[in-house]
N, C-alpha and C positions, 0 to 999 in steps of 0.2 A: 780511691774507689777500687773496690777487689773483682777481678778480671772473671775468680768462680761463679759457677751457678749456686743459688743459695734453695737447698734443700727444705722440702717446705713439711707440715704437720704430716701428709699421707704417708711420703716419704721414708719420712721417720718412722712411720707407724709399721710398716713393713719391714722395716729395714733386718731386723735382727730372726732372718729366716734360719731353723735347727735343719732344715733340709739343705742350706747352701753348704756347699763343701767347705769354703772358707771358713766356717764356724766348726770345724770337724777336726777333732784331736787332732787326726793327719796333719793337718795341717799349721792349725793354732800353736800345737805342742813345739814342733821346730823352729817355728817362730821365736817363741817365747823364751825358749832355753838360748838362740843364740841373741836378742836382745838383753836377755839378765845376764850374761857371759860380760857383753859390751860397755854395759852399764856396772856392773860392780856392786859397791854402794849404793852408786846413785848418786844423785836425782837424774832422773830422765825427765825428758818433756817430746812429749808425740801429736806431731803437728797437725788438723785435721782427725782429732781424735774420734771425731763421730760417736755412735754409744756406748765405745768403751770396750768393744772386741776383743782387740789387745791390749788394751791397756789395764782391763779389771785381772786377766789372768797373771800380767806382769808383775802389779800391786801384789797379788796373791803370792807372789815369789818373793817376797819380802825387799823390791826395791822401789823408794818412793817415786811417785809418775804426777805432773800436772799435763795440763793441756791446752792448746789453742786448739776454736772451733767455729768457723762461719756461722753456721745454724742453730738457732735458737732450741728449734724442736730435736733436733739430731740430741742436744746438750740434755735436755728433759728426758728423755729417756734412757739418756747415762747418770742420772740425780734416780731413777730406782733402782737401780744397784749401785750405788756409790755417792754418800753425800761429796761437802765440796773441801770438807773437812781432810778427807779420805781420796779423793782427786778430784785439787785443784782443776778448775776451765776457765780461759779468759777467754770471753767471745768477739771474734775478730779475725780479721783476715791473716791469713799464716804467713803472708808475706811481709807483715808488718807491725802485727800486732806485738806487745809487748811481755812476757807472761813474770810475775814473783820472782827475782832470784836469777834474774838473766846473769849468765857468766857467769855461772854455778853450776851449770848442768853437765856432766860425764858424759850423756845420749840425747842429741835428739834424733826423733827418726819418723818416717814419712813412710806407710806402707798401702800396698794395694793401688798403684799408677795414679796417687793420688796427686803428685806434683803434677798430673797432664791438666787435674782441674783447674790449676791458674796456663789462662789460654795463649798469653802473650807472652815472650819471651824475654821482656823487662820484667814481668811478673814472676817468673821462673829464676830468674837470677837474683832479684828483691828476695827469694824464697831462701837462699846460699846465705845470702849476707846474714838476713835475720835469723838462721840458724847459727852460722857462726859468732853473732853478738850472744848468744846462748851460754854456746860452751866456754867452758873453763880450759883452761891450756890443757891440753893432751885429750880433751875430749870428742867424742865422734860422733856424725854426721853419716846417717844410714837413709837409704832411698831404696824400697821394692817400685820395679816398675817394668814393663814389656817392654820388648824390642819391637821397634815398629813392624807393623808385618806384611810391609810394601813388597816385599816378592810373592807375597801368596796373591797380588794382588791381576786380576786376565786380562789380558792383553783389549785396552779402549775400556777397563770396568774401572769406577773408582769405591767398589764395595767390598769387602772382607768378611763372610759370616765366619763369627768365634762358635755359634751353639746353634742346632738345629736339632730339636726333640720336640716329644707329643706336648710339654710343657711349655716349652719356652724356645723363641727364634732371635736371635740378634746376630748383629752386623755392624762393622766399622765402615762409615765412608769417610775419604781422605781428599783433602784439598794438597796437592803437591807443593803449590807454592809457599804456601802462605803457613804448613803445617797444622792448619787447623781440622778436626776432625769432630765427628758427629757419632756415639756411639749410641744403637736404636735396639731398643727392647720390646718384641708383643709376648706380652705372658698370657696363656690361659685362663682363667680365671673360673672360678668350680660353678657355673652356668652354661660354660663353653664357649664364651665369648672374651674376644680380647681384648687385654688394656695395651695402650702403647705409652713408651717412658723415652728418654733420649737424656743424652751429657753430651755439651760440649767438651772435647779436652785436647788439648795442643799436644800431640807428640813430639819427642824426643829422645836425640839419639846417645848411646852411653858419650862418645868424645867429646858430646855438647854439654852433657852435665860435668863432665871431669873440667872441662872450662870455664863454666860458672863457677865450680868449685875453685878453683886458679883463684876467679876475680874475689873470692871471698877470702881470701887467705887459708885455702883448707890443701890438703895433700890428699892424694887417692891413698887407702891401703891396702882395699881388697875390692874383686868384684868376680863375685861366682853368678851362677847359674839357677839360684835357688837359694832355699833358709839350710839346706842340707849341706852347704858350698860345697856343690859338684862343681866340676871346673865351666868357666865362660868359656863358651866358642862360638864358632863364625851361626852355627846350628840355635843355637839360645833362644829361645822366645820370651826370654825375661832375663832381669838380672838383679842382685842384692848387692850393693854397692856400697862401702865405705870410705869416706873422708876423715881425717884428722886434724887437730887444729894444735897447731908446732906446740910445742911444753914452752 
């Protein structure tokens, strides 16, 4: 039983906004070049592939990509731009699912703090192994994800707003113990009235995934700051992180 939230029709239907900056050359572009860098040939497999974000531009770079994906409808709106022919999805939990051609893959890779979606931290670690039954010897295991951001966090508050505009307000609250976290979204909406959305997701700190990574038989071999690999520092508010899996 998969620990994520399972994203439903609405969801989806929103999902692929041209005004999120995520969808923005800036950002896609450096992405993508240092994923085809990693990947080579190929095959990659991107876990969580949702509608295909990165993964249709990677395809485009001439390296073949499948995918695992919890959500049914997230998958349906990666089937119009992309039959299954053209990228493979096996729908199923990333922590266990199984995808074509396991121990074949060069790349797999997890972007945008999506390992926070599985909330448990056997789920988090199930997440290491089944990447590593992926890869083929010498292939790598890539994680984008935030540095938790418990020092922004005021003294007796356990809330963090990320985004405050005339559009859009959200905020992390964090449970200390237990690392469970609630991230809360009210958007706008062109009436002037607000929808409100939430994610659970478990944070996560870099020496705790380098750990999991341990228990799965992978090696660290890099971990920057970004898709641009600025250097990681104590400052980071995210980091790009890769594992290896011995030759």
């Amino acid at each position: 039983m998969t620990s994520s939230d399972l994203w439903d029709d609405d969801v989806a239907s929103r999902y692929d906004d041209a005004s999120d900056p995520m969808f923005s050359p800036e950002v896609l572009d450096p992405t993508v070049d240092l994923l085809a860098e990693l990947a080579g040939a190929g095959p990659a497999l991107e876990l969580a592939i949702g509608t295909g974000r990165v993964a249709v531009p990677l395809h485009r770079r001439g390296v073949p990509v499948a995918g695992i994906e919890l959500s049914p409808p997230m998958v349906a709106v990666l089937r119009t731009k992309a039959d299954d022919a053209t990228i493979p999805v096996v729908v199923g939990d990333m922590a266990t699912a199984e995808a074509p051609g396991a121990g074949t893959f060069r790349l797999v890779y997890l972007v945008f703090n999506t390992i926070g979606n599985l909330v448990t931290q056997d789920a988090q670690v199930e997440c290491f192994a089944n990447a590593a039954r992926h890869l083929a010897p010498g292939g790598r295991f890539l994680i984008e994800v935030g540095v938790p951001s418990l020092r922004r966090l005021p003294p007796t508050s356990s809330a963090v707003p990320f985004d405050v505009s005339a559009k859009h307000v959200g905020f992390d609250t964090f449970d200390l113990v237990t690392q469970q976290a609630v991230s809360h979204h009210y958007t706008r909406e062109p009436d002037g009235r607000f929808r409100y959305g939430f994610l659970n997701f478990r944070f996560v700190w870099p020496s705790e995934l380098d750990l999991m990574a341990r228990l799965a038989g992978l090696e660290r071999e890099h971990r920057w700051a970004g898709w641009d690999r600025s250097p990681f520092t104590s400052e980071s508010r995210s980091h790009v992180s890769v594992w290896r899996k011995p030759a």
